[in-house]
C-alpha positions, 0 to 999 in steps of 0.5 A, spaced: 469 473 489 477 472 487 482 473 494 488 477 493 492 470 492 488 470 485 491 475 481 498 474 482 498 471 475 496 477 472 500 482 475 507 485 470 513 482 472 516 488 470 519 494 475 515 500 478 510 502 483 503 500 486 499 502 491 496 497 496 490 500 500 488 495 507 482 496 511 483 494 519 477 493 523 480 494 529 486 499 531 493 494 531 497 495 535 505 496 533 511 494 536 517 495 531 522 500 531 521 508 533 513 505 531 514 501 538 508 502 543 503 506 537 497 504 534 493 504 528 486 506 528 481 501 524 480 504 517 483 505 510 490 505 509 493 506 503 501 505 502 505 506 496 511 501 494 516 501 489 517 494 486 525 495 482 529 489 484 528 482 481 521 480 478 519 487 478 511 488 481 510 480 481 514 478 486 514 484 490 506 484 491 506 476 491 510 478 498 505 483 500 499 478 498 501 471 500 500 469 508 507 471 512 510 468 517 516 473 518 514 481 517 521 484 514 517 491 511 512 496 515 507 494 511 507 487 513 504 489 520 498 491 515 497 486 510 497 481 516 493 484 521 488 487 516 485 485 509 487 488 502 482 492 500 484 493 492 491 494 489 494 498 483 501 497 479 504 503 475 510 499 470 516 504 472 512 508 476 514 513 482 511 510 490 511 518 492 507 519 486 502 516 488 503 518 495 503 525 493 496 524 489 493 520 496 495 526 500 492 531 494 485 528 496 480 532 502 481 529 509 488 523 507 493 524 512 500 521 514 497 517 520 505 516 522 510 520 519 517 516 517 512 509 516 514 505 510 518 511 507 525 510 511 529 510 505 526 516 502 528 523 503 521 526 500 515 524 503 513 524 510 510 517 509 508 511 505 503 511 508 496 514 508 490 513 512 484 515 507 476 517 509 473 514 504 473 507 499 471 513 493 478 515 494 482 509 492 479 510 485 481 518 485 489 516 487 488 510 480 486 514 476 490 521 478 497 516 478 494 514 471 492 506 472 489 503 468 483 498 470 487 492 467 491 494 473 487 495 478 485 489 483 479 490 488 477 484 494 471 485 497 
């Protein structure tokens, strides 16, 4: 079964969006800014990021794939507390296009308004906790991801 770090090979080097779902087992606990002292409940998490600077969606989701030591995004807390469940990349696509399609789905909610979206003026969240892992191919499908690039761990 590949692992996250596999793919990195196979992802577009080009500049766009993606989507990042990660299944936490247990609640994580947070401690970073105005998320200090809350805590996520175990579940899917779906997270949509954008990937506009050098090296395009390569580089960016090879950041989010790789061990870390250091945790710079919100995202980060996830990735290394939890496991990548699946990953979509959009070549020139929009991160809150693919949050409006998560929260278009029966019973996803901003689970912490504000959580990876500090630059965006438009959605509440980056962030979206999901009911059910069907749900990961609805918000592909809808931001019209293809399955060449689509990624799921088991």
């Amino acid at each position: 079964m590949s692992q996250p770090i596999d793919i990195i090979e196979e992802i577009s080097n080009k500049p766009g969006a993606y989507g990042l779902t990660v299944l936490l087992t247990a609640p994580l606990p947070l401690e970073i800014g105005k998320f200090d002292r809350v805590t996520l409940k175990k579940g899917l998490y779906f997270y949509g990021g954008s990937a506009f600077g050098p090296g395009g969606l390569k580089a960016r989701l090879a950041r989010h794939i790789r061990p870390k030591n250091s945790l710079h995004w919100h995202i980060d807390h996830l990735t290394k507390a939890g496991r990548i469940f699946s990953i979509g990349a959009l070549e020139q696509g929009s991160e809150c296009r693919l949050v409006e399609h998560a929260l278009s789905l029966p019973d996803a909610r901003v689970p912490l308004p504000g959580f990876g979206s500090s630059d965006c003026r438009d959605c509440a969240s980056h962030l979206v906790k999901l009911k059910d892992f069907s749900d990961i191919e609805k918000i592909f499908e809808l931001a019209g991801i293809t399955p060449k690039d689509q990624w799921r761990f088991s």
